[in-house]
C-alpha positions as CSV (number, residue, x, y, z in Angstrom):
1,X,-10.3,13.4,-12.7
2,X,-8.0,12.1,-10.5
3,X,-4.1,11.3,-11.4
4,X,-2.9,8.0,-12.1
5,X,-1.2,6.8,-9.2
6,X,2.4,6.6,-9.9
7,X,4.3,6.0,-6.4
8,X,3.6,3.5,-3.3
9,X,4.3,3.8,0.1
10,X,4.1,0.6,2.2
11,X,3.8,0.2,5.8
12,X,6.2,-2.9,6.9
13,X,4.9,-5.0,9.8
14,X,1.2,-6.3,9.7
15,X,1.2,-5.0,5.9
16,X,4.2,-6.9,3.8
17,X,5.5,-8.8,6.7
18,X,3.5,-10.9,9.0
19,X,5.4,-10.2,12.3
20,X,2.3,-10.1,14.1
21,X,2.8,-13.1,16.3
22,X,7.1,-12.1,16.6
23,X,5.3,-8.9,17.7
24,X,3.0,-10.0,20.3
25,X,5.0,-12.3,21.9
26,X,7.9,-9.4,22.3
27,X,5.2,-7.4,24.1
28,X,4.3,-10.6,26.6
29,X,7.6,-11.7,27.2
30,X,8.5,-8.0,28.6
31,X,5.5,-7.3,30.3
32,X,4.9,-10.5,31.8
33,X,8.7,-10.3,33.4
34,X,7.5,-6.7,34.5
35,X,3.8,-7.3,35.3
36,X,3.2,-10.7,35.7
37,X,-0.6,-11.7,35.0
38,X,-1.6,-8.2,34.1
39,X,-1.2,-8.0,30.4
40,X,-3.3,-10.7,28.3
41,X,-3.2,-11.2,24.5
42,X,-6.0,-8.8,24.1
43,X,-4.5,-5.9,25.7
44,X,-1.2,-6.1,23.7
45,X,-3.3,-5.5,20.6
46,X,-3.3,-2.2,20.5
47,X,-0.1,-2.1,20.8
48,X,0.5,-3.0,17.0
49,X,1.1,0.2,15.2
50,X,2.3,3.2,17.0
51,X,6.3,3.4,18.2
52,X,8.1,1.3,21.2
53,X,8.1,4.2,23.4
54,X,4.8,6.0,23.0
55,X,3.5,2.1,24.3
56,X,6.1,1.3,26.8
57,X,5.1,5.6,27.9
58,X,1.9,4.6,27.6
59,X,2.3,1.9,30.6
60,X,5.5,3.2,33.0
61,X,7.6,5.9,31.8
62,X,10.0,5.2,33.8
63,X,10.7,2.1,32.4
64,X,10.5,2.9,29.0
65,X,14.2,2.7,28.2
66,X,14.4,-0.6,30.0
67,X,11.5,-2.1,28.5
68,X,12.7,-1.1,25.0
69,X,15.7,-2.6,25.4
70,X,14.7,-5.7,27.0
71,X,11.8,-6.0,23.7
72,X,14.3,-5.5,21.1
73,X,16.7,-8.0,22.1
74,X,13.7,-10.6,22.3
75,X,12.4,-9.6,18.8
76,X,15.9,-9.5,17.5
77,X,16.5,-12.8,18.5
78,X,13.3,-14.7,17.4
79,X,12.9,-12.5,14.4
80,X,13.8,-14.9,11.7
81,X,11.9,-17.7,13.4
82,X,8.5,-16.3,13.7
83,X,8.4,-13.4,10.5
84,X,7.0,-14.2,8.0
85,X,5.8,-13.5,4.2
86,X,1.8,-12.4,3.7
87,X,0.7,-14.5,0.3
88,X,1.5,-13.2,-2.6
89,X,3.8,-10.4,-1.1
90,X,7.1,-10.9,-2.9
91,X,5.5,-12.0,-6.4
92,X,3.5,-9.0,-6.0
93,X,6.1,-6.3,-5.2
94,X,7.8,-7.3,-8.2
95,X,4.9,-7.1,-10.4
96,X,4.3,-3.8,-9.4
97,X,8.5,-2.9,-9.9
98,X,7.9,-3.7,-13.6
99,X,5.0,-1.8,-14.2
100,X,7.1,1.2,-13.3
101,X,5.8,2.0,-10.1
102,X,8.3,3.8,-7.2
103,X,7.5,2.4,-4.0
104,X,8.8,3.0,-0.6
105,X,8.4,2.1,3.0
106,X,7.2,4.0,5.4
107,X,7.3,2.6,9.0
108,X,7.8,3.4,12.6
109,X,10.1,0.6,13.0
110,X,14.0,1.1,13.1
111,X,15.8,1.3,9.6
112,X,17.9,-1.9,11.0
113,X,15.1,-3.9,11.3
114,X,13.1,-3.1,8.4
115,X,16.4,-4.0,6.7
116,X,16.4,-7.0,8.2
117,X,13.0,-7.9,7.2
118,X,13.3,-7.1,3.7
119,X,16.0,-9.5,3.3
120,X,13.9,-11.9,5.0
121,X,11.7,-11.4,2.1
122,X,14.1,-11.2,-0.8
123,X,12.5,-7.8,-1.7
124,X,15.3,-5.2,-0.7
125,X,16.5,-4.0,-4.2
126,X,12.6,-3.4,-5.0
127,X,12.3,-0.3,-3.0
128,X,13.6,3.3,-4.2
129,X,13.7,4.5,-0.6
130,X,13.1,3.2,2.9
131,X,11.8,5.9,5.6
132,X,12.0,4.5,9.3
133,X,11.9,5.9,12.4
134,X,15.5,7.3,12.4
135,X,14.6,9.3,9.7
136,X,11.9,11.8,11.6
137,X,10.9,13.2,14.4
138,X,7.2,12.7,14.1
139,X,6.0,9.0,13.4
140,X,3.2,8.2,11.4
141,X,0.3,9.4,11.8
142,X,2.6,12.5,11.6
143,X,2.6,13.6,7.5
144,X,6.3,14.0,8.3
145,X,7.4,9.9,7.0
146,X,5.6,10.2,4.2
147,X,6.3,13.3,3.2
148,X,10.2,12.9,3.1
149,X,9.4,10.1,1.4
150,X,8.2,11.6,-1.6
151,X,10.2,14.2,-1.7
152,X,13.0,11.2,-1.9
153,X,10.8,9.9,-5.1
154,X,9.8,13.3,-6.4
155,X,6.2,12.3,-6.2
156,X,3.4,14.7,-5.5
157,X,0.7,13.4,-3.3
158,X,-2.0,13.5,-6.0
159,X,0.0,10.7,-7.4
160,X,0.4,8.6,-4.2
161,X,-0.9,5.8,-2.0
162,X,0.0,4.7,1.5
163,X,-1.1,1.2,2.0
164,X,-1.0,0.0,5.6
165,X,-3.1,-2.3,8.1
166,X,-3.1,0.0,10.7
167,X,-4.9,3.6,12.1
168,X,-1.1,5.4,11.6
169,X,-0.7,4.2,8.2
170,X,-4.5,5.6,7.0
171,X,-4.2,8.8,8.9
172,X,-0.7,9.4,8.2
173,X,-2.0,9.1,4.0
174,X,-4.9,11.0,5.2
175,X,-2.9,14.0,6.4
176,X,-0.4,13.9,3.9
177,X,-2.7,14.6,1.2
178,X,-2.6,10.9,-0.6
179,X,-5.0,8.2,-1.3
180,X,-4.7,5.4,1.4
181,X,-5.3,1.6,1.1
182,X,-6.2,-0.5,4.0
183,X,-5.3,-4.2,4.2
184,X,-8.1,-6.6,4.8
185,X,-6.1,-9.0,6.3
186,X,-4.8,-6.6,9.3
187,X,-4.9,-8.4,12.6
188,X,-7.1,-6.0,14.2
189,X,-10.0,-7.3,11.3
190,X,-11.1,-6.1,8.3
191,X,-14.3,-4.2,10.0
192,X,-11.7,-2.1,12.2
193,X,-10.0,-1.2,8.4
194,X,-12.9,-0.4,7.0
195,X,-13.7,1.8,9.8
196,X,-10.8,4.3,9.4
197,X,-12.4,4.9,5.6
198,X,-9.2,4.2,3.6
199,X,-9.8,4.9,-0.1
200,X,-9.3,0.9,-0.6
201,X,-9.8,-2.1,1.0
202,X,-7.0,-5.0,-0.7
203,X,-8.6,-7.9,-0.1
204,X,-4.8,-9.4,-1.2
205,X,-2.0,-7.7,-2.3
206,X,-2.0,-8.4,-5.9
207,X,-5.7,-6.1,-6.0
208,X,-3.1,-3.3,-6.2
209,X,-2.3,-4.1,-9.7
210,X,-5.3,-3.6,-10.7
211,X,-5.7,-0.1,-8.6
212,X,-2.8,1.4,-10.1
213,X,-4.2,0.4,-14.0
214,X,-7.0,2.3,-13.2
215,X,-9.4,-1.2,-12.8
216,X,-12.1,-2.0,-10.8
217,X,-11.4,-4.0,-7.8
């Protein structure tokens, strides 16, 4: 029989934080000023999920640093202006804080700007630990995030879930050793979620209550 799940490990963007469109727009602004007329909406969607560089590699290594730099300042300055809270997120998290869940965030975003996004929430003070990508040297879908960050909780995997809208976040839980939830309302569609064979499919955030008490969903 399997454990009761005890701990939580979120992905950030696309997940608790719709920055989907702050995202995408980051990625066109750069690209267009680099390759104008080559890059259209639907190319940049794969895109969403792994780090800055393995894309910007992906496209010019050369550039990479340039491009990074030239993306972040764009996303840091329209941040607040186009992030936004998924439904129910915030009412949610806190829910599941005083049923006596730990929860954490795993992302391959920068600590800074997960920071900054959880105090675009108002959730901060509900996470135990934060794991970003100056924490490791693999990203997600490496086991490494979500390892350290239950080591940080003193959680085993038997007692885990990594929730997440995107192929790192469901093969990073797969390789770790923890049950994974995928998030219906992931930009790439709820088909391409269901697809990576997550343990759950959250048709909204709140469905986690019910996971975690052992209900059906």
């Amino acid at each position: 029989m399997a454990k009761p799940i005890t701990t939580l490990l979120f992905d950030f963007d696309g997940t608790l934080l719709d920055t989907n469109e702050l995202i995408i727009q980051s990625f066109q602004t750069v690209l267009d000023e680099y390759y104008p007329n080559r890059f259209e909406r639907v190319h940049i969607l794969p895109f969403l999920g792994p780090t800055l560089r393995e894309t910007f590699d992906s496209i010019d290594p050369e550039k990479t640093e340039e491009m990074m730099k030239a993306y972040r300042a764009w996303n840091l300055q329209h941040h607040d202006l186009l992030a936004k809270e998924f439904d129910g997120v915030k009412e949610t998290l806190k829910s599941l804080k005083e049923m006596g869940l730990k929860m954490a965030i795993v992302s391959t975003k920068r600590n800074n700007m997960i920071m900054r996004g959880l105090a675009l929430l108002g959730v901060t003070e509900l996470f135990d630990t934060i794991v970003g990508l100056d924490d490791v040297s693999k990203p997600k879908p490496d086991p490494e995030p979500l390892l350290l960050a239950m080591e940080r909780l003193g959680a085993s995997p038997e007692e885990t879930m990594m929730i997440g809208d995107n192929l790192h976040d469901i093969e990073g839980g797969k390789n770790a050793g923890v049950r994974t939830a995928g998030v219906a309302w992931s930009i790439k569609g709820e088909e391409f979620i269901r697809s990576l064979e997550p343990d759950f499919v959250l048709q909204h955030l709140s469905d986690l209550q019910k996971i975690v008490a052992g209900e059906p969903v």
